[in-house]
N, C-alpha and C positions, 0 to 999 in steps of 0.2 A: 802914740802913747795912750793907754787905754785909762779910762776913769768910769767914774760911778754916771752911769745914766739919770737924769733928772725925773725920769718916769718909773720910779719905783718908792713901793708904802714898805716901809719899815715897821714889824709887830713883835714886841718882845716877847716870848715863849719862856717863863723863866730865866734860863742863862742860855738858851738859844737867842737866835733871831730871824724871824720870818720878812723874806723877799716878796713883794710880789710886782710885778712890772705889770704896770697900768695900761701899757699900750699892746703887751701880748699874753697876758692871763697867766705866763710864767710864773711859776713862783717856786723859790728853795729856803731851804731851813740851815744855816750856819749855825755849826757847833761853836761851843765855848772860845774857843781861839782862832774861829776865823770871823769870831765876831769882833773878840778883841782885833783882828785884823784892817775887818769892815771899819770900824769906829775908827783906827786910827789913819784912814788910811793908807795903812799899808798894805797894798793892792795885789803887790809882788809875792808876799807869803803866803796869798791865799792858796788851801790846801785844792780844791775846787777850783781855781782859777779858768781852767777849760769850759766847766760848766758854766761859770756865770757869764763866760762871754758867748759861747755857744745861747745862753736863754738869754741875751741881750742886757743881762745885768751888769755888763762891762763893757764900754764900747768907746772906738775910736771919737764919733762924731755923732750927737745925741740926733743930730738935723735928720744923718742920711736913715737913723732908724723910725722917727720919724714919719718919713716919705714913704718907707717899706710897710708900716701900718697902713696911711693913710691910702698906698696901693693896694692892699688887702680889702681894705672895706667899701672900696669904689667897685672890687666887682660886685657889691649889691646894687650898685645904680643901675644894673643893666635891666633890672629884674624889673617887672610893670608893678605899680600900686593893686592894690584891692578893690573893690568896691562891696559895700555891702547896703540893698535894699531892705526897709523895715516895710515889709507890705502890710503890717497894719498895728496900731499902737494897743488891740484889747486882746486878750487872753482869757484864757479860761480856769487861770489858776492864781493864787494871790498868796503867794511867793512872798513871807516877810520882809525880806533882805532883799526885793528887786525894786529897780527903777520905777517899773511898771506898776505892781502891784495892781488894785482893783480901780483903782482912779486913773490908771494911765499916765505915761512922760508927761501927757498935756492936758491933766487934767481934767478928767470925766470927759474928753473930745476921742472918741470912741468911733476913728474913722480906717479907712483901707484907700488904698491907694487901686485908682481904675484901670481898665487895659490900656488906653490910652498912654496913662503916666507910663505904665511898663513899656511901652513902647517907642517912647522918648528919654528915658532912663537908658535903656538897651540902644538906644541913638549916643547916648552921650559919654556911654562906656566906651564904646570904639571907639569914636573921635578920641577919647583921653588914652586910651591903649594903642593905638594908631593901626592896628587888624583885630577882629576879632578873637585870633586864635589866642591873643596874650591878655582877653581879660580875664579874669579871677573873682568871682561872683558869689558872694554868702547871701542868704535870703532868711530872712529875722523877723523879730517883730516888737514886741507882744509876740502871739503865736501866731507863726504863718501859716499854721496847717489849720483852723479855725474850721468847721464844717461849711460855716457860708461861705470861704474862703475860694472852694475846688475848682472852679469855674477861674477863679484868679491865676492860680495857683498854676493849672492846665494852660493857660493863655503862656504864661512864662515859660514853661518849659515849652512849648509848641516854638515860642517866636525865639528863644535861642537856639532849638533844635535847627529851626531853619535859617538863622543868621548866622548860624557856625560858628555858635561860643561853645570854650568849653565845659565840659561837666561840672555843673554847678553844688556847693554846699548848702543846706536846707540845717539852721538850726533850730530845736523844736524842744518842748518838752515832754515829748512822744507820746503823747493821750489818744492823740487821734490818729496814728501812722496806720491802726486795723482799718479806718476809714479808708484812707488815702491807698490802699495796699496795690489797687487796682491800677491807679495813676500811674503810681510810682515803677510796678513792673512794666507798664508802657512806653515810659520813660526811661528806664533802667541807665541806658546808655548816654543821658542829659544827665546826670544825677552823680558825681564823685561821692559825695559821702552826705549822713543822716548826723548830727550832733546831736547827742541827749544826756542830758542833765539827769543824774542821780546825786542822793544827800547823804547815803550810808546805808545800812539796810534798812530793812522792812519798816521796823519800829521808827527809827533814828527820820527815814525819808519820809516817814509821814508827820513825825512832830517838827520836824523844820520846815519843811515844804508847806507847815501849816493846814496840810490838808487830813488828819485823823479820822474826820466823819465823811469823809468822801475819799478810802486811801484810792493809792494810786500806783505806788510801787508794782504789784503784781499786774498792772494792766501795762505800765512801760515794758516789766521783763519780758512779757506775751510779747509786745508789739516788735521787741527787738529782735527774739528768734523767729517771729512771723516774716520781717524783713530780711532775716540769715537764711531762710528756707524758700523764699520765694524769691528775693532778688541777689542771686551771688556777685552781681555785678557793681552792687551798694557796698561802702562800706560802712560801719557804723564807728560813729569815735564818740565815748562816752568820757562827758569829764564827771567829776570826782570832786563837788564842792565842799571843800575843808571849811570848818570852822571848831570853836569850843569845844561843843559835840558830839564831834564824832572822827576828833583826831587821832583818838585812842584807839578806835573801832575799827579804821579803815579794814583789817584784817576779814572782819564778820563778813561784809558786802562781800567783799574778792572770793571769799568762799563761797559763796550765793554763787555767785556768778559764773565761777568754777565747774559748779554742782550743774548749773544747766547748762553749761555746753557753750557759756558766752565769752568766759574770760577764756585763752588760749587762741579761741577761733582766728583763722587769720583773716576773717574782713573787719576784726574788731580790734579798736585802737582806746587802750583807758590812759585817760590823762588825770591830773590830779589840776586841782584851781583855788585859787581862796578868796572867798565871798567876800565883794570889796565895797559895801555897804554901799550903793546904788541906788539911795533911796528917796524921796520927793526933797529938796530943798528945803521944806517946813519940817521933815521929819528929821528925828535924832538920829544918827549911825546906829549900825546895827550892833547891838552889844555884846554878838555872842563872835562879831569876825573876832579871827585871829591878828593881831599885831604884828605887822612885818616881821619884825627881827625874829620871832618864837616860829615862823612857819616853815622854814626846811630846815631849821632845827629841829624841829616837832615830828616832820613827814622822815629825814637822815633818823631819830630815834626809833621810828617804827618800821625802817625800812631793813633794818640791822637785825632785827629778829625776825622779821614776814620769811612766810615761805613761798609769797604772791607778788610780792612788791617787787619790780625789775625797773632797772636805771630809764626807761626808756618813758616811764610811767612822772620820774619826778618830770613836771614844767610846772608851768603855767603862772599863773597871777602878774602884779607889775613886778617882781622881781625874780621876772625868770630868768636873769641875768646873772644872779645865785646858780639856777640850774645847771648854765651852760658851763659856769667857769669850775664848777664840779665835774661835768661831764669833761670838759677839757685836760685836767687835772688826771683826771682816769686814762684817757685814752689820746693826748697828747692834738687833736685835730683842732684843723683854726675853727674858731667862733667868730658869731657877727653880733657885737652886743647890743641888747634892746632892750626896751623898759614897758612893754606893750601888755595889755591886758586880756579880757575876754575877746570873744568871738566878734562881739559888737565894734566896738570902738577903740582904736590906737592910732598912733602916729606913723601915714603909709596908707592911710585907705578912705575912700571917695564913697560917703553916707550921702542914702537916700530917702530923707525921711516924708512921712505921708503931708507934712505941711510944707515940704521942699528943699 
């Protein structure tokens, strides 16, 4: 005998009512009389009947659907954690809205991590991935690319090149990659992708990024098609940090981007992210993030007019969870839901910071 599943949110839509089942991101919209249906329990009227049992919004035995989720999301246990190295906590940019800022995580201690640590770091990744092949390796900071850094930098990739990790991600905020150009084609084949952080355009990434009297924009776009022309084997994935700002603008940059031959490229991957006020424990939040609930409301209003904006672009922040269950929605495929943040830190990944 079939009945209502215990795993489903009820949202009244006027004299509709919105379904959505908690355990498989299903969701249907009952008109007027198969709401009155819904509500009164009568099961058997319902005009859609097929379909609610087909999206598990009717069902024999709440148990065995259930078991059928909790089967779905165990094939994520096969998959090995992350790990991400902070090879060192200073930088060379002071980033209102970050952790790091000009004082650092920890506090004017303005240190790097030695070959040595990399070495036992890269020991302690395999024992936790149990082969090398299955570790998964982000390298952070502060900024990892730091000019004093290259010697560091080059040790890392040297000793996963020869330990047989795979191609590792280098998140940066691309100031110095014309530096590193040399490394980095050396390396080519150590190296999955380059992360970099832009703020909007030109104007917008210099007054947020805090940096106006030192801009900076025009030396990332350089560094990014210097990595498209010299390493085809790099891929570059640029996020897109939303805030106040420049939620309205997103449009301006993508056309930038456009224009030089970045956005389309296919080693280039743009994400969208929301600045999630990161910032010293004595300090206030950042006043200009955006508030959960307004941010893919905000990113879904601009994306319905852009002629730049493609589905594949909404993620990112803690509630890319919103993303997925849109994307699911669209194109009907199972999701793994997560609440996970930036690059740096979420639930799933083995941090290695310069004080341990």
């Amino acid at each position: 005998m079939l009945k209502k599943t215990k795993y489903v949110h009820e949202q009244y839509l006027g004299d509709q009512l919105l379904l959505l089942n908690l355990l498989t991101f299903n969701f249907v919209i009952l008109d007027h009389e198969d709401t009155r249906n819904w509500e009164g329990n009568h099961l058997t009227l319902l005009h859609n009947i097929d379909t609610l049992q087909k999206e598990y919004f009717l069902v024999e035995d709440d148990s065995a659907l259930l078991s059928f989720a909790l089967q779905t999301l165990r094939r994520k246990r096969s998959l090995s954690p992350g790990h991400v190295i902070f090879i060192t906590d200073e930088c060379n940019q002071k980033c209102p809205y970050c952790f790091e800022k000009e004082s650092g995580s920890l506090r004017n201690i303005k240190r790097a991590l030695l070959p040595e640590d990399i070495d036992n770091i890269f020991s302690m990744i395999i024992k936790i991935a149990g082969s090398p092949d299955r570790a998964k390796i982000v390298l952070f900071g502060g900024e990892p690319l730091l000019t004093k850094n290259m010697s560091l930098i080059q040790h890392c990739l040297s000793q996963a090149k020869h330990l047989g990790l795979p191609p590792l991600n280098i998140v940066t905020n691309g100031t110095t990659l014309h530096q590193y150009i040399g490394l980095l084609t050396e390396y080519s084949s150590q190296i999955d992708s380059v992360i970099v952080t832009l703020n909007g355009d030109r104007s917008l990434h210099e007054i947020i990024r805090g940096s106006t009297k030192s801009p900076t924009f025009d030396l990332i776009i350089n560094n990014i098609k210097l990595i498209l022309d010299k390493t085809p084997d790099i891929g570059i994935q640029i996020n897109l940090l939303l805030e106040k700002r420049n939620i309205t603008n997103i449009d301006d940059l993508l056309e930038t981007l456009s224009r030089e031959g970045i956005l389309g490229n296919s080693q280039v991957n743009l994400l969208f992210g929301r600045i999630q006020s990161r910032t010293q424990p004595l300090q206030q939040n950042y006043s200009n993030a955006l508030p959960y609930e307004l941010y893919y409301s905000e990113i879904f209003k601009q994306a319905f007019h852009s002629p730049y904006i493609v589905d594949n672009m909404i993620a990112g922040s803690e509630l890319d969870i919103l993303s997925q269950i849109y994307k699911h929605w669209k194109t009907g495929r199972i999701i793994f839901p997560h609440l996970r943040g930036c690059e740096a830190v979420y639930p799933g990944r083995f941090c290695y910071y310069v004080d341990g």
